[in-house]
C-alpha positions in Angstrom: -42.5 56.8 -125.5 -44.4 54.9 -122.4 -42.8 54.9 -119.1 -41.4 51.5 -117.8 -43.5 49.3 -115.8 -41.9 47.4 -113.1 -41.9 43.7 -113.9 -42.0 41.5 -110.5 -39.3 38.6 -110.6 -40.3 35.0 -110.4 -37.6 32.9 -108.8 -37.4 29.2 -109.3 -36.5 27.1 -105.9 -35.1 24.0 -107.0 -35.0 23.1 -103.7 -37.7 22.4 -100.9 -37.4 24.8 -98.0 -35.2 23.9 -95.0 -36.0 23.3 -91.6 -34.8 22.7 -88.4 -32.9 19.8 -87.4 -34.4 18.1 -84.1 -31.1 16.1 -83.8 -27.7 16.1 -83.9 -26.4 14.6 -86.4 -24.3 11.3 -86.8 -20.7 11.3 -87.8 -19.2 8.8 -88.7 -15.7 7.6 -86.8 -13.0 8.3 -89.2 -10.5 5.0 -89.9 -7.1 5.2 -88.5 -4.4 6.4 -91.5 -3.3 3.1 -93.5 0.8 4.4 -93.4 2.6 5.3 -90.2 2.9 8.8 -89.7 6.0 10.2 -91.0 8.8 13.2 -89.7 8.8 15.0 -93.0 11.6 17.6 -90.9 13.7 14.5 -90.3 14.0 14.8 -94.3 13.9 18.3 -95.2 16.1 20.3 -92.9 19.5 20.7 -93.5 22.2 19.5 -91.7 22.9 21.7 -89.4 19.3 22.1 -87.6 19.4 18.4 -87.2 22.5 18.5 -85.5 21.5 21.5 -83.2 18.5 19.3 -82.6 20.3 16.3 -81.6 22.3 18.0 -79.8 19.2 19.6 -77.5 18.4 16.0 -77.4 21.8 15.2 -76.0 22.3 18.0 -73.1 21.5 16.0 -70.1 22.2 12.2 -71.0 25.9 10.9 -70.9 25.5 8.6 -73.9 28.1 10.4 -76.4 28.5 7.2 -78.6 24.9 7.0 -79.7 25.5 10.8 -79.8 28.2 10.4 -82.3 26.6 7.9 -84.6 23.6 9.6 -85.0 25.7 12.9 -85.6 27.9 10.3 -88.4 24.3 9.6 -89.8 23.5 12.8 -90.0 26.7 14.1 -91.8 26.3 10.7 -94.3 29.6 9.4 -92.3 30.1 5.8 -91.1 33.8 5.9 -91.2 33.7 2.7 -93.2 33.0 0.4 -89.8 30.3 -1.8 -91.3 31.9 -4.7 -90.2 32.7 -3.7 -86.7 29.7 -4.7 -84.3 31.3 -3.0 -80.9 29.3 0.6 -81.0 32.4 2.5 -79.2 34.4 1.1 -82.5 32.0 2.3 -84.8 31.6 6.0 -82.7 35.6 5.9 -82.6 35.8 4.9 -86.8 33.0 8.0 -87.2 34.9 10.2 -85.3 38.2 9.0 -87.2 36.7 10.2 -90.7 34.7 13.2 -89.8 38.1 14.2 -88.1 39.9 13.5 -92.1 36.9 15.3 -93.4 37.5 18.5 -91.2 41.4 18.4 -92.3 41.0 17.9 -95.7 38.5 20.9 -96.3 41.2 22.8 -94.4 44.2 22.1 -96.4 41.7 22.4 -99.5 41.1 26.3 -98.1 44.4 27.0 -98.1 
């Protein structure tokens, strides 16, 4: 048997060499988003976080009825007040069913 000879590899370049750019190059300014931008954790946390969060929001200001709407929103409670346009009625009929909810799970645990 012969000893192997070393065959030298021949590598195609499909492309040209590269070289130094001499300028920066230009970007183009990316368009603002077509939708608006979205809370996705307005959606996806439970109810709970969202009402500790609301109540963070809440510490220093003295506004407890849109405290207690957004809370009724929240909890999927309107206290059926639709109709009623006066927002200490509405805060008062939310308060008035969450207060119906709280007894009925009790008497259900029971």
């Amino acid at each position: 048997y012969e000893p192997l000879t070393l065959i030298e590899p021949h590598f195609n370049c499909p492309h040209p060499p590269l070289r130094m750019a001499t300028h920066a190059p230009t970007m183009l300014a990316q368009p603002s988003p077509e939708l608006e931008l979205f809370d996705l954790d307005d959606c996806l946390t439970d109810a709970r976080t969202r009402l500790v969060r609301l109540g963070g929001k809440y510490v220093d200001d003295c506004d407890l009825t849109n405290y207690i709407l957004e809370a009724g929103w929240i909890l999927g409670v309107d206290g059926g007040c639709n109709q009623v346009d006066d927002e200490e009625e509405k805060a008062k009929h939310v308060l008035h069913a969450v207060a119906k909810m709280i007894l009925m799970h009790s008497n259900e645990m029971r």
